[in-house]
Biopython code that builds the backbone (N, CA, C, O; Angstrom):
import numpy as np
from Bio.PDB.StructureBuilder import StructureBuilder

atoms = [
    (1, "UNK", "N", (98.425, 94.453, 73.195)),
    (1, "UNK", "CA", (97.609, 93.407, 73.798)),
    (1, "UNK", "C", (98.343, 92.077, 73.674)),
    (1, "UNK", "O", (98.963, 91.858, 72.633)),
    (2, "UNK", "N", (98.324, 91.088, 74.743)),
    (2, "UNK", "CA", (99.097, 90.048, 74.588)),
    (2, "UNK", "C", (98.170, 88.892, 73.813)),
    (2, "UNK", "O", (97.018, 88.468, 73.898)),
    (3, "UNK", "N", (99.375, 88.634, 72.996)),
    (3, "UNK", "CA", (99.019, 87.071, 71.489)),
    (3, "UNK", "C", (98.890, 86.010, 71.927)),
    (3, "UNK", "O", (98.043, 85.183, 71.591)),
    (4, "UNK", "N", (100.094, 85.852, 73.104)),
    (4, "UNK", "CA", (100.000, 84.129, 73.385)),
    (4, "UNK", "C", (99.067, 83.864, 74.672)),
    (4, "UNK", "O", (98.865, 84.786, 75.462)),
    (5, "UNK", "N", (98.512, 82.614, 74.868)),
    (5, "UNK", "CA", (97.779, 82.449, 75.756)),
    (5, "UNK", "C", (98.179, 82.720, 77.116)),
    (5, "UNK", "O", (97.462, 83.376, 77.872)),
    (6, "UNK", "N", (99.508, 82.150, 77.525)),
    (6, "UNK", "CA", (100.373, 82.758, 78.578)),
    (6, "UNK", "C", (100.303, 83.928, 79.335)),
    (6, "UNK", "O", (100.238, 84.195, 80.535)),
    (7, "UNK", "N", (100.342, 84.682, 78.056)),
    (7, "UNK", "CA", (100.430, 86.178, 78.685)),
    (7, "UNK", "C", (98.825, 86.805, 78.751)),
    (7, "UNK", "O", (98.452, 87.784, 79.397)),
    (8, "UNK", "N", (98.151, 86.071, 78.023)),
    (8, "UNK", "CA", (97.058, 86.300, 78.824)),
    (8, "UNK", "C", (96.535, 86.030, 79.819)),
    (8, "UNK", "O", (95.605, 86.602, 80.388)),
    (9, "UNK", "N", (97.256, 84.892, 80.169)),
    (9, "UNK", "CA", (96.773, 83.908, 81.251)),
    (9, "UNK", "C", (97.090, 84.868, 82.294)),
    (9, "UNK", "O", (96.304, 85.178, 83.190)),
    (10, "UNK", "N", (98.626, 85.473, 82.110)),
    (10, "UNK", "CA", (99.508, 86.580, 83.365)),
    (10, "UNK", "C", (98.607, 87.392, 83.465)),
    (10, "UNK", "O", (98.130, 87.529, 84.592)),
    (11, "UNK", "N", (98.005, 88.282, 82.253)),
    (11, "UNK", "CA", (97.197, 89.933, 82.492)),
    (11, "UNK", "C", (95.855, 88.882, 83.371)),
    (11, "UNK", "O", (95.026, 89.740, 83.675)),
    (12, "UNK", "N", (95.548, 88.110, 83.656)),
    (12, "UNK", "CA", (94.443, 87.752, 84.333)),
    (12, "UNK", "C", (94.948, 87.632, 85.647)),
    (12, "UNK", "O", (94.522, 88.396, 86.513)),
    (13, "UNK", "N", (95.649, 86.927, 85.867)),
    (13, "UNK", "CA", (96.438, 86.796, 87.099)),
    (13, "UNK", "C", (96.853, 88.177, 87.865)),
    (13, "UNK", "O", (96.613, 88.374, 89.056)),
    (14, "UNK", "N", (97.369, 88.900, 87.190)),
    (14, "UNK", "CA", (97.877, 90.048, 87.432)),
    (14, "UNK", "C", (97.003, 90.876, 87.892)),
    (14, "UNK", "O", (97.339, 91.598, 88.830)),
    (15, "UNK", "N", (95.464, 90.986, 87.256)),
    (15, "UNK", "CA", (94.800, 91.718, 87.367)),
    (15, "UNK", "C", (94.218, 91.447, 88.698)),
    (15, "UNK", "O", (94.289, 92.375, 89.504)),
    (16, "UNK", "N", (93.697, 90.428, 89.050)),
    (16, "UNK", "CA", (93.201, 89.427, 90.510)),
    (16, "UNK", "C", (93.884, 89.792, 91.545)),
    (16, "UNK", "O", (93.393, 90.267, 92.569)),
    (17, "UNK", "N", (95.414, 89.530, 91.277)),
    (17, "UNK", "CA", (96.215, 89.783, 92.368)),
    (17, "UNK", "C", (96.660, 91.191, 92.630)),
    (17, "UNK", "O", (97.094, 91.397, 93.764)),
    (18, "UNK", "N", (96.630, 92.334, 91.679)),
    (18, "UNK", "CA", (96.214, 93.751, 92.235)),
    (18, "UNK", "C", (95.358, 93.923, 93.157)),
    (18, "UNK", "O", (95.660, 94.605, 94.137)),
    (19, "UNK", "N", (94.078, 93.326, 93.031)),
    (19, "UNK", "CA", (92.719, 93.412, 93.780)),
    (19, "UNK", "C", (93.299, 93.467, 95.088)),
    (19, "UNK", "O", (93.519, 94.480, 95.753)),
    (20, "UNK", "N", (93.559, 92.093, 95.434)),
    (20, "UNK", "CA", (93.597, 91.911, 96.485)),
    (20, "UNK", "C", (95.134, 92.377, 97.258)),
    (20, "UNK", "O", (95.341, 92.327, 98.470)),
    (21, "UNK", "N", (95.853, 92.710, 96.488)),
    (21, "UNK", "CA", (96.990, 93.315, 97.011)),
    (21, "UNK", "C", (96.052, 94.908, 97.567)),
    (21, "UNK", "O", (95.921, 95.547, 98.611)),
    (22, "UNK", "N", (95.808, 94.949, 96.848)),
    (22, "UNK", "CA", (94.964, 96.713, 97.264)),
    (22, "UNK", "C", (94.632, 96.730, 98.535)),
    (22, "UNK", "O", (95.014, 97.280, 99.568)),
    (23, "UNK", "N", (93.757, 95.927, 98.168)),
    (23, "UNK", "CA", (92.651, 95.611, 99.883)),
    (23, "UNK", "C", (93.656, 95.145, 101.062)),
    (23, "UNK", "O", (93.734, 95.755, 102.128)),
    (24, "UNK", "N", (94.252, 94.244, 100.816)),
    (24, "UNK", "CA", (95.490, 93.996, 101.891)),
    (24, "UNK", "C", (96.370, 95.462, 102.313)),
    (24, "UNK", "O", (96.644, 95.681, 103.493)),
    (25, "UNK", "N", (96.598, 96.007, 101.687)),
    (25, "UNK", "CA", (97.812, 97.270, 101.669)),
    (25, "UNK", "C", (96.532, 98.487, 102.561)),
    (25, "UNK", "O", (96.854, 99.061, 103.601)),
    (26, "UNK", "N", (95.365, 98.649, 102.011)),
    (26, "UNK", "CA", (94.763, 99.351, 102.385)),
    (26, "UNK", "C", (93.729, 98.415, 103.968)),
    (26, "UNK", "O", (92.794, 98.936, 104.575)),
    (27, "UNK", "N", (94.061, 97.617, 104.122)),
    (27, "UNK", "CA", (93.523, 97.051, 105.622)),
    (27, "UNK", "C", (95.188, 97.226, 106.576)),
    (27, "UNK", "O", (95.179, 97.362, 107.800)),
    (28, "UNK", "N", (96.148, 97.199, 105.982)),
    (28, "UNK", "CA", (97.869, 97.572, 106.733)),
    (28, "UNK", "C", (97.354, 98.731, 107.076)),
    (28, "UNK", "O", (96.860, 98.769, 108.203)),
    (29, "UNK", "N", (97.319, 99.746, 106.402)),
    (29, "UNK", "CA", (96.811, 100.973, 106.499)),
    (29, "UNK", "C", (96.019, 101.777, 107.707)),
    (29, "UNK", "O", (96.130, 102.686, 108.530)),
    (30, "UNK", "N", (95.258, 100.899, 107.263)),
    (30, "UNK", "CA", (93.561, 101.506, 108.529)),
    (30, "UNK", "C", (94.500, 100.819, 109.887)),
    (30, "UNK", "O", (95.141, 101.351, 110.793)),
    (31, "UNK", "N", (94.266, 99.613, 109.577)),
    (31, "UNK", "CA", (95.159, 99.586, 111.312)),
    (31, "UNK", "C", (96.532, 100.078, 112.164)),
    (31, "UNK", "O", (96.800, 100.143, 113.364)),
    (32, "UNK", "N", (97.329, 100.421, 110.804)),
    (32, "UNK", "CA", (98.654, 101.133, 111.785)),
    (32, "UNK", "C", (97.874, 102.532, 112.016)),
    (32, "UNK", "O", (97.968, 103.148, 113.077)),
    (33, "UNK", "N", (97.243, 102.891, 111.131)),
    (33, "UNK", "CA", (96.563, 105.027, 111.782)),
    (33, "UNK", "C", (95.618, 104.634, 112.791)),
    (33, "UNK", "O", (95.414, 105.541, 113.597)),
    (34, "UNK", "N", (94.838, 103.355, 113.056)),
    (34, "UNK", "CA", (94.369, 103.242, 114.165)),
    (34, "UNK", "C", (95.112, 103.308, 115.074)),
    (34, "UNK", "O", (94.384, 103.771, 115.952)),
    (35, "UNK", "N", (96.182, 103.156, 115.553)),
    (35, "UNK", "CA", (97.410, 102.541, 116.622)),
    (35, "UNK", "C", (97.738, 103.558, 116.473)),
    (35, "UNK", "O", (98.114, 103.920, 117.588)),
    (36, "UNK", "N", (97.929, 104.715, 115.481)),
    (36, "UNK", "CA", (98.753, 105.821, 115.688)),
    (36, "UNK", "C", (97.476, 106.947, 116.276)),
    (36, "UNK", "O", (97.732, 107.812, 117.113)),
    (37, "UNK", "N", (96.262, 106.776, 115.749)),
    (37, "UNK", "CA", (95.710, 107.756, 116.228)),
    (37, "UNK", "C", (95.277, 107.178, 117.660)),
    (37, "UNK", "O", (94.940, 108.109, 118.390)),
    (38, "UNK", "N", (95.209, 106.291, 118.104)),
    (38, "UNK", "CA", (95.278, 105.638, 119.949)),
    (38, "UNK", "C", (96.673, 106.564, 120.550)),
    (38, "UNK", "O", (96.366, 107.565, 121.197)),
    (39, "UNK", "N", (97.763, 106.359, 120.418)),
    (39, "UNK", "CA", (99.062, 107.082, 120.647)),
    (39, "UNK", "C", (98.594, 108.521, 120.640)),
    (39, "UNK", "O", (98.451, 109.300, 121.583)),
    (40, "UNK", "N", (98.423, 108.655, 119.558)),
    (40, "UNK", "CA", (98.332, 110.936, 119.345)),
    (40, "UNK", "C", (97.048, 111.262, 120.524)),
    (40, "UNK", "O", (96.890, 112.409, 120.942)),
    (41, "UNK", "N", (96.067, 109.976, 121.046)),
    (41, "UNK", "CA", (95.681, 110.876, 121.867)),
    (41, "UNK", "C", (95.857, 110.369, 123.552)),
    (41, "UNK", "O", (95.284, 110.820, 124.544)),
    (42, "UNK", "N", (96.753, 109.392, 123.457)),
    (42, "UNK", "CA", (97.744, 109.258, 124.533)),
    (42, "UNK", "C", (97.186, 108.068, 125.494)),
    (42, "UNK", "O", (97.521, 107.934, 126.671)),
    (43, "UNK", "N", (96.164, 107.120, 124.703)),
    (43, "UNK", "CA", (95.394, 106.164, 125.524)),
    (43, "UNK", "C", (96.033, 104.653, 125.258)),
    (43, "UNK", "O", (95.633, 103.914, 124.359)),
    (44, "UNK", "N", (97.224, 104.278, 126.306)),
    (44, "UNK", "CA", (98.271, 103.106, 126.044)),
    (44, "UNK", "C", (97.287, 102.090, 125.370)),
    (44, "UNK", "O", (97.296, 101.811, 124.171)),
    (45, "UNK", "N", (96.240, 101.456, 126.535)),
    (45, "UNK", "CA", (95.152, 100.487, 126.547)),
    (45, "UNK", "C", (94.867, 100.359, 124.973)),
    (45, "UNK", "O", (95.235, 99.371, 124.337)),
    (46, "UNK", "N", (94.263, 101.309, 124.466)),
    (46, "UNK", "CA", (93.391, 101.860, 123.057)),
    (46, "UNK", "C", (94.575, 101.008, 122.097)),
    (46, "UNK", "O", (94.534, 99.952, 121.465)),
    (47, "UNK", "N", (95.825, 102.231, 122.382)),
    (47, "UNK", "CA", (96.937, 101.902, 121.524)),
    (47, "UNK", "C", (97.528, 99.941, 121.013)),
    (47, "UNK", "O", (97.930, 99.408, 119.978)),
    (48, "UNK", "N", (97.260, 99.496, 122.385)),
    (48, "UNK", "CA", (97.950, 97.889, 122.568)),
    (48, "UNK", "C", (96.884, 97.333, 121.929)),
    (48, "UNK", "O", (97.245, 96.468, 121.130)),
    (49, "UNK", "N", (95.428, 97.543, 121.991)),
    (49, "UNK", "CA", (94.476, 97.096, 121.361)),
    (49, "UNK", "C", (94.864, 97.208, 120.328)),
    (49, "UNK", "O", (95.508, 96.208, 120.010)),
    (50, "UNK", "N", (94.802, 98.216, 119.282)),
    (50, "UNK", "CA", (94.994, 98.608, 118.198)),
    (50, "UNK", "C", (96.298, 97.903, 117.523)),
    (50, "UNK", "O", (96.319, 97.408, 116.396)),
    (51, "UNK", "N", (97.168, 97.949, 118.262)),
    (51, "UNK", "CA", (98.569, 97.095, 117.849)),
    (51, "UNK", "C", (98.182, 95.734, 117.637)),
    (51, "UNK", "O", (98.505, 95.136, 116.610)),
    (52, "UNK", "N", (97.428, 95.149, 118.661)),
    (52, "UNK", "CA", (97.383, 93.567, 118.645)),
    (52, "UNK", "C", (96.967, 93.657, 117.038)),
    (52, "UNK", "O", (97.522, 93.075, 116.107)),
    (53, "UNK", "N", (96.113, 94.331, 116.999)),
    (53, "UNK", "CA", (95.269, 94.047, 115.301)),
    (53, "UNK", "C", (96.111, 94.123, 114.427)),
    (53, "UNK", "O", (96.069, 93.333, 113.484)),
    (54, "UNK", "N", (97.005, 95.006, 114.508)),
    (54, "UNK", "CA", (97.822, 95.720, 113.432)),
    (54, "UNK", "C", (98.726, 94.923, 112.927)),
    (54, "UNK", "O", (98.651, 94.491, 111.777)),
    (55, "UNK", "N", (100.127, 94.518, 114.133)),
    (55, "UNK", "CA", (100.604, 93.227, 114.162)),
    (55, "UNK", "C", (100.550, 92.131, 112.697)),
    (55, "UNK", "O", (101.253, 92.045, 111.690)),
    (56, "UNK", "N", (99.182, 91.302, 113.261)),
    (56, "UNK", "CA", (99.314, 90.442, 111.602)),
    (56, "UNK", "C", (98.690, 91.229, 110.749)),
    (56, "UNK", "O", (98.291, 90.731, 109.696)),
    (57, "UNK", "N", (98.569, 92.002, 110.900)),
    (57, "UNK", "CA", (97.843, 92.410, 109.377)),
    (57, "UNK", "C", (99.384, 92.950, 108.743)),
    (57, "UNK", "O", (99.752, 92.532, 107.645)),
    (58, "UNK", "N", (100.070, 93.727, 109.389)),
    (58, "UNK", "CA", (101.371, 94.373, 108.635)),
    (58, "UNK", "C", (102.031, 92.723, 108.200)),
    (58, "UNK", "O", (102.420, 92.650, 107.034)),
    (59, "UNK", "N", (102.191, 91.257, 109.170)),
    (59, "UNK", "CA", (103.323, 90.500, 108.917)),
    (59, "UNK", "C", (102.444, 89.679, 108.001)),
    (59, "UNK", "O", (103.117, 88.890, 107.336)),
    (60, "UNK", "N", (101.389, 89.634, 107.808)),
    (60, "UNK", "CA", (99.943, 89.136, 106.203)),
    (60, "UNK", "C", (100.591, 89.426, 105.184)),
    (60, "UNK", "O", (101.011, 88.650, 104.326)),
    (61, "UNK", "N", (100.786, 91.500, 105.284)),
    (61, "UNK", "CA", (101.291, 91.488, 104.213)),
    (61, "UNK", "C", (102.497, 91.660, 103.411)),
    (61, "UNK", "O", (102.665, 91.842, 102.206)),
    (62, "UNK", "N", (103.732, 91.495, 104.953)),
    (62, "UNK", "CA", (104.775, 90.803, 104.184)),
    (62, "UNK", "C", (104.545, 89.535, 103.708)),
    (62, "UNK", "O", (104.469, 89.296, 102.502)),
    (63, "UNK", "N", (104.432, 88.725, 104.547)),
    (63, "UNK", "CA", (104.579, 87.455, 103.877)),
    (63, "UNK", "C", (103.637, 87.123, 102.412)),
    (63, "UNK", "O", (103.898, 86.073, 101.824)),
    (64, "UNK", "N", (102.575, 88.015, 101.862)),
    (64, "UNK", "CA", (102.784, 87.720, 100.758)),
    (64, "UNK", "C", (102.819, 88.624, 99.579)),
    (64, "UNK", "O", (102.072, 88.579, 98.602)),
    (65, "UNK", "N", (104.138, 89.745, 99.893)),
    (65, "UNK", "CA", (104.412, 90.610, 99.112)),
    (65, "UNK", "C", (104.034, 92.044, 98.840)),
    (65, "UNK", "O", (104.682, 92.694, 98.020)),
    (66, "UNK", "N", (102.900, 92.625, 99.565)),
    (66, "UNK", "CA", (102.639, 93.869, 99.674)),
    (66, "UNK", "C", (103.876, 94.826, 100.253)),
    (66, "UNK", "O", (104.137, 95.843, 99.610)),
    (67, "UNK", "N", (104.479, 94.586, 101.197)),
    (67, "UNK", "CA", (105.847, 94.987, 101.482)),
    (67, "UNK", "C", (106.653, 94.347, 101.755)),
    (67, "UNK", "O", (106.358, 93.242, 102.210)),
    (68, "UNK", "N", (107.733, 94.632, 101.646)),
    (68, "UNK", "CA", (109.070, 93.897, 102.386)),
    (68, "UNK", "C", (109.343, 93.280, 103.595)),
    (68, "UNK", "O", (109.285, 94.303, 104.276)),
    (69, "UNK", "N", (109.602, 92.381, 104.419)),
    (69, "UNK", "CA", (109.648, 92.175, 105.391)),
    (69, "UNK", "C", (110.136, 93.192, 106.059)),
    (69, "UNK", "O", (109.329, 93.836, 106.729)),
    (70, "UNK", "N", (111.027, 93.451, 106.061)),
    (70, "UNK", "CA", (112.053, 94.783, 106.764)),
    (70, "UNK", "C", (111.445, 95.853, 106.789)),
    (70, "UNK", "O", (111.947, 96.819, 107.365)),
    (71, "UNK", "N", (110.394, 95.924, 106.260)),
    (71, "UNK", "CA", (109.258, 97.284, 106.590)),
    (71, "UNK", "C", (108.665, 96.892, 107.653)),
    (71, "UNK", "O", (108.798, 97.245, 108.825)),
    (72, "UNK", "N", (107.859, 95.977, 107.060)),
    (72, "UNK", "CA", (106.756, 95.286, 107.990)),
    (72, "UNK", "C", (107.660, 95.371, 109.452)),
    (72, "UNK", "O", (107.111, 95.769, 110.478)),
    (73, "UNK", "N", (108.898, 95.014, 109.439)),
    (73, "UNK", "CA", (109.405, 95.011, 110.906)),
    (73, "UNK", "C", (109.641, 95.769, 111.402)),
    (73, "UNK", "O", (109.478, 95.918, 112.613)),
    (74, "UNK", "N", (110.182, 96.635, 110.534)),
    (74, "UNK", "CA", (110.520, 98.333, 111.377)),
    (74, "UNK", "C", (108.917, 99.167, 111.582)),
    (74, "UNK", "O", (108.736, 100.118, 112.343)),
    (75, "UNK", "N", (108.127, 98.689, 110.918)),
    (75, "UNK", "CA", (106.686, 99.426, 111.408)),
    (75, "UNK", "C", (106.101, 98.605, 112.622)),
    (75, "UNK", "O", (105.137, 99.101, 113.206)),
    (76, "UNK", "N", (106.600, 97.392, 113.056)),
    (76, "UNK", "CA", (106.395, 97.250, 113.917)),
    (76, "UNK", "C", (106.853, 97.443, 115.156)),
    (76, "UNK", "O", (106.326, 97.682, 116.242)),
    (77, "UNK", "N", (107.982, 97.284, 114.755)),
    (77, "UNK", "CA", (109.384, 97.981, 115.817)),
    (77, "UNK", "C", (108.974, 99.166, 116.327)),
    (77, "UNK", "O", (108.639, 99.237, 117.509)),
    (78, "UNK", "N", (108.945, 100.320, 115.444)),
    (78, "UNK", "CA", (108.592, 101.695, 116.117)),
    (78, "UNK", "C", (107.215, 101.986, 116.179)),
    (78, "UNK", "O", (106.828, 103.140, 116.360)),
    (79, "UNK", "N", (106.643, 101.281, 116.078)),
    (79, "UNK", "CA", (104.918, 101.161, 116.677)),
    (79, "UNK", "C", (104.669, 100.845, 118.328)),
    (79, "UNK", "O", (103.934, 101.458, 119.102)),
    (80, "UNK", "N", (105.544, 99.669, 118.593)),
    (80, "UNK", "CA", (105.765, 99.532, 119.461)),
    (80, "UNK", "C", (106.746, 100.384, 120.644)),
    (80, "UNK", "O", (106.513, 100.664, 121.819)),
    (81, "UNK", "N", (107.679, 100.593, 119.952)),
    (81, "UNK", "CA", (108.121, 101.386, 120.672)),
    (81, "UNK", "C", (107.506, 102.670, 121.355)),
    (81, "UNK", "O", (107.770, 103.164, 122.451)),
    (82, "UNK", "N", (106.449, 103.136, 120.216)),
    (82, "UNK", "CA", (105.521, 104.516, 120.685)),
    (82, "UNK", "C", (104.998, 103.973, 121.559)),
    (82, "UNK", "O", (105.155, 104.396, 122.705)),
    (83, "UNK", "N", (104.257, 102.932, 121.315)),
    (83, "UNK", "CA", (103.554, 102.610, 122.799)),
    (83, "UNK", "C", (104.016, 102.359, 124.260)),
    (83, "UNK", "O", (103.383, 102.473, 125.310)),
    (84, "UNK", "N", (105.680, 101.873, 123.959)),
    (84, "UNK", "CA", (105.974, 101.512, 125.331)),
    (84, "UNK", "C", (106.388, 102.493, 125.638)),
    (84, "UNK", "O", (107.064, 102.326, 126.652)),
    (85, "UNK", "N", (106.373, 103.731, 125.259)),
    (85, "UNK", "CA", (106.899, 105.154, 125.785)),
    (85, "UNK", "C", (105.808, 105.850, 126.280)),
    (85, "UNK", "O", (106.043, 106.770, 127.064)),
    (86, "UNK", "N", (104.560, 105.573, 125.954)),
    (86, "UNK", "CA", (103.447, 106.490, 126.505)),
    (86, "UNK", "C", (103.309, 106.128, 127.924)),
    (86, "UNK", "O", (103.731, 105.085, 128.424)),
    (87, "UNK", "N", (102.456, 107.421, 128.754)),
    (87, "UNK", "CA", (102.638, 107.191, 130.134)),
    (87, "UNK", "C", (101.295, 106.423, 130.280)),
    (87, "UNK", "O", (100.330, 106.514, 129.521)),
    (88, "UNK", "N", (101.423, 105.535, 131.556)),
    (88, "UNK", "CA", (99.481, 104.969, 132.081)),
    (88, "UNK", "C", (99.987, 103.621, 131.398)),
    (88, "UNK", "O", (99.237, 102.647, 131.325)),
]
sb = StructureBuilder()
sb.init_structure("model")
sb.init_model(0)
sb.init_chain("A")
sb.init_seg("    ")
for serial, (resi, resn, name, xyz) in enumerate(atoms, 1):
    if name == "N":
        sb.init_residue(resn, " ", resi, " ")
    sb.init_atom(name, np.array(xyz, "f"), 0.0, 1.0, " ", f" {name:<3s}", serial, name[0])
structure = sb.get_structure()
């Protein structure tokens, strides 16, 4: 268990910012399988909808640390790309 106030101060901090890292990582989540399940059943419209959402929520949570930027971009990259390949 931490002695100095500091590090307690961190396990508080730490603990807060799990929270909401969670919820961020798990809202990335729901919206790229939305966009993917629009794609798997082949409805562009559905899909671009679904992307618009997806979009900031993946570059949210790069920018504050849930993933890497360079994820966040390549999931957007080939997100997009699925979509501009579907027919309609």
């Amino acid at each position: 268990m931490a002695t100095h106030k500091s590090a307690e101060k961190r396990i508080r901090q730490t603990t807060r910012r799990t929270v909401f890292n969670r919820a961020r990582a798990s809202r990335m989540r729901s919206a790229v399988k939305a966009v993917e399940i629009a794609i798997a059943a082949g409805d562009k419209k559905a899909a671009r909808e679904a992307f618009a959402l997806a979009q900031p929520e993946l570059q949210r949570g790069a920018m504050h640390g849930v993933v890497t930027r360079s994820a966040a971009a390549r999931k957007i990259s080939r997100l997009s790309a699925r979509i501009k390949a579907l027919k309609g």
